[in-house]
N, C-alpha and C positions, 0 to 999 in steps of 0.2 A: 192502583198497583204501582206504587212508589221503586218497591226493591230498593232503597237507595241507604245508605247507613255514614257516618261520621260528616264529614264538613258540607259545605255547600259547594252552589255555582259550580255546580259539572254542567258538562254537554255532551248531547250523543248527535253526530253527526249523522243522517241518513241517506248516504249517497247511493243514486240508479245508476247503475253502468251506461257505460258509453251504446251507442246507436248499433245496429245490425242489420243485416239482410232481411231475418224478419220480419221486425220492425215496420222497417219500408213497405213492406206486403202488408203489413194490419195480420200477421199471422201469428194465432195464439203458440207462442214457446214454450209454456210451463218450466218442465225438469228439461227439458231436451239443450243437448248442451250444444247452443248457436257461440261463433264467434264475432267479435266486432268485426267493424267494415273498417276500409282507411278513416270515413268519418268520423267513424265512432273512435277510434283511437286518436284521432287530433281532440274529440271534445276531452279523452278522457285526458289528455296530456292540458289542454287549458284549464280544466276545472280544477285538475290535480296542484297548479299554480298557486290559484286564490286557496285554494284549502289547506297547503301547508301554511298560507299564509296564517292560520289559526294555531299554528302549534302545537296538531293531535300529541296524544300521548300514548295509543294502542290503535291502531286499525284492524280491523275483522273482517272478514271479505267469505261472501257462499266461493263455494269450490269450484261453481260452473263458471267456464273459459272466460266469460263474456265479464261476471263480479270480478273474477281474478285477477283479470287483463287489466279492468281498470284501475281494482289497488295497487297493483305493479308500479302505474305512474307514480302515484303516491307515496307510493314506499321509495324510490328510486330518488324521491325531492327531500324525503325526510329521513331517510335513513333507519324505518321503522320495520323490525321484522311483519308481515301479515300473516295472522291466524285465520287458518282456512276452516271452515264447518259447514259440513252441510246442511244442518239444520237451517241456513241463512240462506238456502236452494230457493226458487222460486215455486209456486204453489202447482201441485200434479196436476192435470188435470184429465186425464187420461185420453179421452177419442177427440179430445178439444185438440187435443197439442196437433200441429202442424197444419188445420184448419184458419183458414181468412176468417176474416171478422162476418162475412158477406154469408160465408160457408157454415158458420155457424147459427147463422139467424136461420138460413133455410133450412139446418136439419134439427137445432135445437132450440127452438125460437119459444118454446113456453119453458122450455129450462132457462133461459137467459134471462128474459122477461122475471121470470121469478127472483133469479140471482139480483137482479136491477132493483128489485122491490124490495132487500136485502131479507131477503127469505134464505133461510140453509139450504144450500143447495151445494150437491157434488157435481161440481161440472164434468162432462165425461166421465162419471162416474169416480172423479179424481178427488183429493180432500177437502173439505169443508176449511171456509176462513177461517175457524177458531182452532181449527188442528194448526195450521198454520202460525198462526200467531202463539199456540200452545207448544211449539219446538223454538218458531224463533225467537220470541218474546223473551223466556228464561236466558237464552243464549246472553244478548244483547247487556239484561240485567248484570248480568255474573261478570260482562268485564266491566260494566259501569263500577260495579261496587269495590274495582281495583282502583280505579283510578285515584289521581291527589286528589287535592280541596281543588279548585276551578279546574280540573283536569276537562282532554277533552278525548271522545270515542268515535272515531269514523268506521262507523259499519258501510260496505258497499255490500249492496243486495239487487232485489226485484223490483219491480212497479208494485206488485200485488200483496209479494213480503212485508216491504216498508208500510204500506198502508196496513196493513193484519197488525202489523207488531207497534207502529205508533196509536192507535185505535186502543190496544189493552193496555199500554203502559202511560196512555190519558185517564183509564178507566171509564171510557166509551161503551155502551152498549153492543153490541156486533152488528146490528142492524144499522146503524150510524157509521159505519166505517167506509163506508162507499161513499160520506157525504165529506170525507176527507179530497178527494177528487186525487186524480193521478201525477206520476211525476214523468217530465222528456225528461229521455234521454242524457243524463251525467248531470241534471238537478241534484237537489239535497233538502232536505227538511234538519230542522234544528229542535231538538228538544232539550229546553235547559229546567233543571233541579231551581226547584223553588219552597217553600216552608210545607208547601201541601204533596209535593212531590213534584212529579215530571209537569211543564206545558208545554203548547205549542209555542217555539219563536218564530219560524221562521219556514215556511212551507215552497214546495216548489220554487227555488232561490235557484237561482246560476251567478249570482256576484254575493260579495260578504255584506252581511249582515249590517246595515245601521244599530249605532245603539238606541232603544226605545228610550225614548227622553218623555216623563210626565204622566210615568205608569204608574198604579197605585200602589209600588211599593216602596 
């Protein structure tokens, strides 16, 4: 799932918000809208540093406090309007959200175990990964396909999100997208436009990117 149309060498930056209360707790957030903590707004203000250092050309940021807050930094270094959408919300999950990690093994522990095996499962009865990736996924695409030739896209999103929506736009099976593995807190993942469409460059990063020197292209 390319979506990508005229020149080359774009990128989609996929930044996780800065750190929270939650967080700290191992407590599932879904939609529920948590704000960052002081720490989480210093990481988002340092990561926001290195990242303008790349020269985005559009940032897009979910609507909940926590995405927002920390494309704010970013937008504040680069002088970029952000496009809010919910669609780039973090995944429902319904009687999960506000549950520890601890809390949900004891009440949902063959639902989770399923989830783990990358079985469909509605946690809490809340959406399914490919719903997920089916709202945020097209989002993401639509401002790619604005960008210049080397243009670049920083979406700030979810842990859950970014993984749903970098998984479909590899063209990964659904069941593989868990083997992507998760991002801390104000990380980023890189996907850059190549002749067959999107790759991975750059996974769970908190510093810029090396250029890959002696890849087969």
């Amino acid at each position: 799932m390319s979506g990508t149309k005229g020149g080359r060498g774009r990128r989609i930056v996929l930044w996780r918000h800065g750190q929270t209360a939650w967080n700290l707790e191992r407590r599932f957030q879904g939609s529920t809208d948590i704000e960052l903590t002081e720490e989480g707004l210093g990481q988002a203000r340092r990561a926001a540093r290195l990242l303008a250092a790349l020269g985005p050309d559009a940032i897009i940021a979910s609507d909940l406090q926590r995405a927002s807050t920390t494309a704010s930094e970013l937008a504040a270094l680069t002088r970029i309007e952000v496009t809010h959408d919910a669609a780039l919300r973090e995944t429902y999950a319904g009687s999960w959200q506000g549950l520890t990690h601890d809390e949900i093994l004891a009440q949902y522990r063959e639902q989770y175990t399923a989830w783990k095996r990358g079985e469909p499962v509605r946690r809490g009865g809340g959406e399914l990964e490919t719903e997920v990736a089916d709202r945020a996924a097209p989002v993401v695409l639509g401002h790619a396909d604005k960008l210049p030739d080397d243009g670049t896209l920083v979406v700030v999103s979810h842990g859950g999100t970014i993984r749903t929506t970098i998984g479909r736009l590899l063209g990964l099976e659904a069941h593989h997208w868990e083997g992507l593995g998760g991002l801390s807190n104000c990380c980023w993942s890189v996907l850059g436009e190549g002749a067959r469409g999107w790759r991975l460059l750059e996974h769970n990063a908190g510093t810029l990117p090396e250029p890959v020197l002696g890849d087969d292209d």
